[in-house]
N, C-alpha and C positions, 0 to 999 in steps of 0.2 A: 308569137315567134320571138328567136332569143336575138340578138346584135350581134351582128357576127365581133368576131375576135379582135380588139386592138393590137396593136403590135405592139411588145413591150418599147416603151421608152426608158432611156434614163436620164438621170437629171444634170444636167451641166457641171449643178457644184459638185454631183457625188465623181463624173469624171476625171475634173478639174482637182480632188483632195484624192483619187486613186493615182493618178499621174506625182501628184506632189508626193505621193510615201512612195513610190514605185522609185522617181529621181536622187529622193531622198538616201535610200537605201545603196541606191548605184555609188551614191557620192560616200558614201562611208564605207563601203567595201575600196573606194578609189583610196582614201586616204587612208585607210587599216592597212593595204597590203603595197601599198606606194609609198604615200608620201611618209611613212611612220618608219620604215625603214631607212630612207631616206637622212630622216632626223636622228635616231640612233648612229647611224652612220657618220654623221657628221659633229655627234657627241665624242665619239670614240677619237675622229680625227683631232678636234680642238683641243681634248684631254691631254693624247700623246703631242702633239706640238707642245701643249703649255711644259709637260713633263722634259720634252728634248731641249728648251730654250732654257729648264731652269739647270737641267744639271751641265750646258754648256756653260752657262753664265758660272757655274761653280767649278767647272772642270776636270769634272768628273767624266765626259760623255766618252765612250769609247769609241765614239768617229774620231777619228784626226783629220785637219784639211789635208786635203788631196796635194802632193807635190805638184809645183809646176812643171809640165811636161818639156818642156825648153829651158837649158839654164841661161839665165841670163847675161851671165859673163860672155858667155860663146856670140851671143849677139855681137858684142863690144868687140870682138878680136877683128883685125883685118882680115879677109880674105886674100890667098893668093892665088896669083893671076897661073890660068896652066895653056898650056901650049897645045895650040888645035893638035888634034889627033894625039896626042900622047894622053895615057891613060893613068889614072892614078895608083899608085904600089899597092891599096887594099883594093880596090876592083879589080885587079888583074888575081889576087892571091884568092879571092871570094868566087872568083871564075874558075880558077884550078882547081876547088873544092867541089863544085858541081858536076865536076865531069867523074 
């Protein structure tokens, strides 16, 4: 009479090196379609900074600084003092335009 049938086994290490090429595989699709991008990315940014900081340093760059929104003289002046309730001649003239 024959023995009956074992049950397949498999063997720990062949598990243990299917899980390692299986992880392996996950981790280089990770970094191919992530972090690879990533690093280009961050080639492209470094390149155009080095590029904007040399032709400002030369002055060439076609940015100009931004005017200060406030002049500052206007800080320095006195302010005049106004009399509750009475209005000032361009608020009144700015009011008469809206209607």
């Amino acid at each position: 009479m024959a023995p009956p049938p074992q049950p397949e086994r498999y063997s720990p290490l062949a598990v243990i090196a299917l899980f390692l090429v299986v992880l392996s595989v996950l981790a280089a699709l990770f970094v191919g379609f992530l972090v690879a991008p990533l690093a280009i990315l961050a080639a492209f940014y470094v390149g155009f900074a080095a590029s904007d900081r040399s032709e400002r340093a030369r002055g060439t760059s076609p940015v100009r600084p931004i005017a200060p929104a406030v002049d500052d003289r206007a800080l320095l002046e006195p302010v005049e003092a106004q009399v509750p309730g009475e209005r000032p001649a361009r608020a009144v003239a700015v009011r008469r335009r809206q209607r």
